[in-house]
N, C-alpha and C positions, 0 to 999 in steps of 0.2 A: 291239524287238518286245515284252519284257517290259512296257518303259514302258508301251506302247499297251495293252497287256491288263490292267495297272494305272489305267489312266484311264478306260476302260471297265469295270471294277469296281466303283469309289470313286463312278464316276455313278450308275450302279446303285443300290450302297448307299442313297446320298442319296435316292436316287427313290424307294428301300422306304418309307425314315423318313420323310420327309412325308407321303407316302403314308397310313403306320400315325399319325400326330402328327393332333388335332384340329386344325382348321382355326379359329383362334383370331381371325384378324383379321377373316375378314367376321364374325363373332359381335358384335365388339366395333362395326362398323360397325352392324352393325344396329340395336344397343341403340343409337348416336347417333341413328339415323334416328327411333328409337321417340319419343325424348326431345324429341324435334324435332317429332313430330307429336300429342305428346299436350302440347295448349295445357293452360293452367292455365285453371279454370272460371272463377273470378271475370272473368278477360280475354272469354270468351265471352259470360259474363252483364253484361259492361260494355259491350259491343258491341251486344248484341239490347237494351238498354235504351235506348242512342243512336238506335240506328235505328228505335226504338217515337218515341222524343219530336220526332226528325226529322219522322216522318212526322204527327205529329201536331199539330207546329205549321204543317206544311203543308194539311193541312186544316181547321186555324182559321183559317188565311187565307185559304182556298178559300173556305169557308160566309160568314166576318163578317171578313172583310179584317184582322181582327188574329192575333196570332199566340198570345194566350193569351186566346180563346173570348170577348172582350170584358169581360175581368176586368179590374178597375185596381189594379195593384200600385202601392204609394208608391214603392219602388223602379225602377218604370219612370220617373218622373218626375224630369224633369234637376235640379229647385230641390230638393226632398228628396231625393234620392241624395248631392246637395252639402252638405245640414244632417246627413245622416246620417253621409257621410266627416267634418266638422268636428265632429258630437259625437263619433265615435269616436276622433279628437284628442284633445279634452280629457278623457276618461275615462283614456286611453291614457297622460297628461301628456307628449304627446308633445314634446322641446325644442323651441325655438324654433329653433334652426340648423338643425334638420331639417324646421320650417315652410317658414323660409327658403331654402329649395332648393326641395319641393315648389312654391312660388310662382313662381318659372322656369320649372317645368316643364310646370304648368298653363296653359292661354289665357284671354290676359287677360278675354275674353268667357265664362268662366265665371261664376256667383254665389260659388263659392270662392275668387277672384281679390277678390274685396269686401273693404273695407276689416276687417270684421269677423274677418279669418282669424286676426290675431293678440290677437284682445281677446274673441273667442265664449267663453261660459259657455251652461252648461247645467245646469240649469233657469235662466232669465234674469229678473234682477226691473227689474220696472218699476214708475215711478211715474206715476201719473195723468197728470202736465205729457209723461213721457217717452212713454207709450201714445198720447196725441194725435196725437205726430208721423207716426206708419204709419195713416194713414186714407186714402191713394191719392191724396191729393194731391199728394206726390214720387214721380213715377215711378223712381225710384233707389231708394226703400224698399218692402220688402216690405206689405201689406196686414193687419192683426193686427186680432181681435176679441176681446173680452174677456168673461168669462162667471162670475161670481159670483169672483173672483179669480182664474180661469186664464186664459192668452192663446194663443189659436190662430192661425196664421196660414193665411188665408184667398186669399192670392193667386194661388190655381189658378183661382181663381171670381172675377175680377176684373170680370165682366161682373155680377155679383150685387152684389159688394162695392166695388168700386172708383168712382170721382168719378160714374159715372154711370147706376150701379146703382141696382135699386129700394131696397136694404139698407143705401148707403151711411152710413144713419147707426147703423149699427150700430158702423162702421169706425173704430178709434182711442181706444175709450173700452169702460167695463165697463157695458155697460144692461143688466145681469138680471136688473130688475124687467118692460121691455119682451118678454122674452125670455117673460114669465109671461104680460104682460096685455094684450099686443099693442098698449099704447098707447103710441105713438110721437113722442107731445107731450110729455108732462108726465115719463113714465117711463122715458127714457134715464138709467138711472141702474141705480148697484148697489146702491142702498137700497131696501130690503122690507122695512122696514118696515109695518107696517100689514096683511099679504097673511098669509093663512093658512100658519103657518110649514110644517106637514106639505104639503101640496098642493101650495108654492113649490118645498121641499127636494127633489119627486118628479119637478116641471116641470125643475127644473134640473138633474137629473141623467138624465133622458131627452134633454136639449139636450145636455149634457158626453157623452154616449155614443155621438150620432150624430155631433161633430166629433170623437171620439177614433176612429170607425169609418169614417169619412170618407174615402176615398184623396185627397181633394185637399187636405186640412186635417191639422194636425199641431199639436200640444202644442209650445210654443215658452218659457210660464214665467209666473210669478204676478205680479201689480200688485197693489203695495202702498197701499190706500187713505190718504186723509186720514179723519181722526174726523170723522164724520156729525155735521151741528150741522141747529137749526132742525126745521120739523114733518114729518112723512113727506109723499110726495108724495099727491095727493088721490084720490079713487078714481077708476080708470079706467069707463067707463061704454063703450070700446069692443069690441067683438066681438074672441073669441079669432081670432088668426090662423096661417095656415101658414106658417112661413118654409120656408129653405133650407141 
C-alpha cells in the first residue's frame, strides 16, 4: 500500500517539474524550421534571374524565331566556338596527351577533329605561296582573306567568298589596294603604292574594323609578304565600290 502511495507521488513530482521546466525541444525545433525557411538571397535572386532569361529567350523566339533577338554571337557559331576552344589550347599550352584524349572524345565531324588540332598556332603566319591555298577551291580548307597583312577568315560567307561568289577574288591572297580602289583588275594586290598614304591608311582601317566586328569573320593571323620589286600598279580609273 505504501509502494502504491510512493508511485503515485514520484508521478506527481515529475509532472510538477516539467510542468515548471521550459519546454526546450519544440523551441529548438522551431529555430530548425526557421532555418529551413529562410532561403539565402542570392539562391532567390538566382532563381528570379533564370526565369527572367527563360522567359525571355522565349519570347525572342516567339517575335524572330531566334533565341537572342537576332543577334549573332561568334560564339553561337560551331567553326569559331571550335577556333576559340583551339586557341584557348594553346594559350593554355595545353599538353599534348591531353590533346590526345580530348580527340576521342570529340566527333570526328567536328572542325576540332581537323588535322590542325595538334600543330594550331595563334596568331598564324602565312606566306603568300601558303595564303593562296584557302581561296575555296578545297572544300576541306577554310576560306581566308587578307587585308594590308592581316588574314581573316571568311568561310561563314562562303556564298560571297567562296569559288562562286561575286568576291571570290578576293579569296586566298592580300588585295588592299583593291580593298581602296575597287579595281579588280590590275589592283589585286597589297601594293599601294602610289594611293594617297593618309586616305589608304583610313580606307583600310575602316575595312579591318568591320571584319574584326564581323560575327562571321574572325582574325586568324598575318602573311608575310615578299619585297615589292617593279613599278606600282597603274591608276585605277574604276568607280569606288561597296563590298561585304
Amino acid at each position: 500500500m505504501s509502494s502504491t502511495r510512493y508511485r503515485k507521488a514520484n508521478s506527481a513530482s515529475q509532472a510538477s517539474r516539467s510542468s515548471s521546466q521550459p519546454d526546450t525541444a519544440p523551441v529548438g525545433s522551431h529555430r530548425n524550421e526557421q532555418e529551413v525557411e529562410e532561403e539565402h538571397p542570392f539562391l532567390s535572386i538566382l532563381r528570379t534571374v533564370i526565369l527572367i532569361l527563360v522567359l525571355n529567350f522565349l519570347l525572342s523566339y516567339y517575335i524572330t524565331s531566334t533565341f537572342f533577338w537576332n543577334y549573332d554571337f561568334r560564339l553561337l557559331r560551331r567553326r569559331y566556338a571550335a577556333f576559340a576552344f583551339l586557341k584557348f589550347l594553346h594559350y593554355a599550352k595545353v599538353p599534348a596527351i591531353t590533346k590526345s584524349v580530348l580527340v576521342h572524345v570529340l566527333p570526328e565531324s567536328s572542325p576540332i577533329f581537323a588535322s590542325t588540332f595538334f600543330t594550331f598556332t595563334f596568331p598564324r603566319i602565312f606566306s603568300d605561296d601558303t595564303l593562296a591555298l584557302y581561296n575555296g577551291s578545297d572544300p576541306t580548307l577554310p576560306i581566308y582573306v587578307g587585308l594590308n597583312g592581316s588574314v581573316y577568315d571568311v568561310t561563314e560567307n562562303a556564298m560571297t567568298y567562296g569559288p562562286a561568289g561575286p568576291y571570290n577574288h578576293f579569296a586566298g591572297r592580300d588585295a588592299a589596294r583593291a580593298f581602296i580602289t575597287g579595281c579588280f583588275t590590275t589592283d589585286l594586290t597589297h601594293d599601294l603604292r602610289g594611293l594617297d598614304p593618309v586616305g589608304s591608311q583610313a580606307d583600310i582601317a575602316r575595312w579591318k574594323s568591320f571584319f574584326d566586328k564581323n560575327a562571321r569573320y574572325w582574325y586568324v593571323g598575318d602573311v608575310i609578304h615578299k619585297p615589292i620589286t617593279g613599278p606600282p600598279p597603274s591608276e585605277c580609273q574604276m568607280p569606288k565600290w561597296h563590298g561585304r
